[in-house]
C-alpha positions, 0 to 999 in steps of 0.5 A, a space after each residue: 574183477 566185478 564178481 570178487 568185488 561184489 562177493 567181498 562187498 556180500 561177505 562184509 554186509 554179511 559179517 557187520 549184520 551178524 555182528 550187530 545181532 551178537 550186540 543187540 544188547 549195546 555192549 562192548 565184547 571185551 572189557 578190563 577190570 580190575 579186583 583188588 580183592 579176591 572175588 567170588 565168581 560162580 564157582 571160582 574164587 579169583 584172586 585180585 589182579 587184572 581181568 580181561 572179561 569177554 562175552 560169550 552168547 549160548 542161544 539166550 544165555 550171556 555168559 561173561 568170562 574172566 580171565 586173569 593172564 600172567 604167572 598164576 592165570 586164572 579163569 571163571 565163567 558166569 552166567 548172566 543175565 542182561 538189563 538194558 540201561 536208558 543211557 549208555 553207563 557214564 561209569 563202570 560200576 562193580 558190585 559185591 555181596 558178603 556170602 557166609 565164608 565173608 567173601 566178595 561175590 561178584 553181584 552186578 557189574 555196568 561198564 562205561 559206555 554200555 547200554 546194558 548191565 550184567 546182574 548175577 543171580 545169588 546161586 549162579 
């Protein structure tokens, strides 16, 4: 009985501490949003509708992915980069650009809470 305590109690130091060090960045997994027009994303042009963003670690890359559930699912993957906030954000904030075809493209995104925000590069 000692020994399965003791393998579950490693087993759970060993998660929570992989845990933090997928967070080191003081944001959370996954978020909601909400585009009320469509929106350039990378490559993809989503429509407006509700998004459910996670986040996903390649090495040093962050990538965040927006998936729009429901009867026209939609989906987009973009890279980002990560710029740490003094604070935690007081309120989340998404931010757009105007490219030549007169489209939103998605530019910089904070959500309530983290300790970091997202900028998209121009070409990403």
């Amino acid at each position: 009985m000692r020994k399965t305590v003791f393998l579950i109690a490693i087993a759970v130091l060993i998660l929570g501490t992989a845990a933090m060090a997928a967070n080191q960045f003081g944001i959370a997994e996954k978020r909601n949003v909400t585009f009320y027009d469509s929106v350039r994303v990378g490559d993809t042009l989503l429509p407006a509708g509700d998004y459910v963003v996670t986040h996903q670690m390649r090495g040093d890359e962050h990538i965040m992915v927006f998936t729009k559930q429901g009867r026209k699912p939609a989906e987009a993957r973009l890279k980002c980069t990560l710029k740490p906030l003094s604070a935690p954000a007081a309120q989340s904030q998404v931010e757009y650009r105007l490219n030549a075809a007169k489209e939103h493209v998605i530019a910089r995104m904070v959500f309530k809470g983290d300790r970091a925000e997202h900028i998209f590069q121009a070409g990403n």
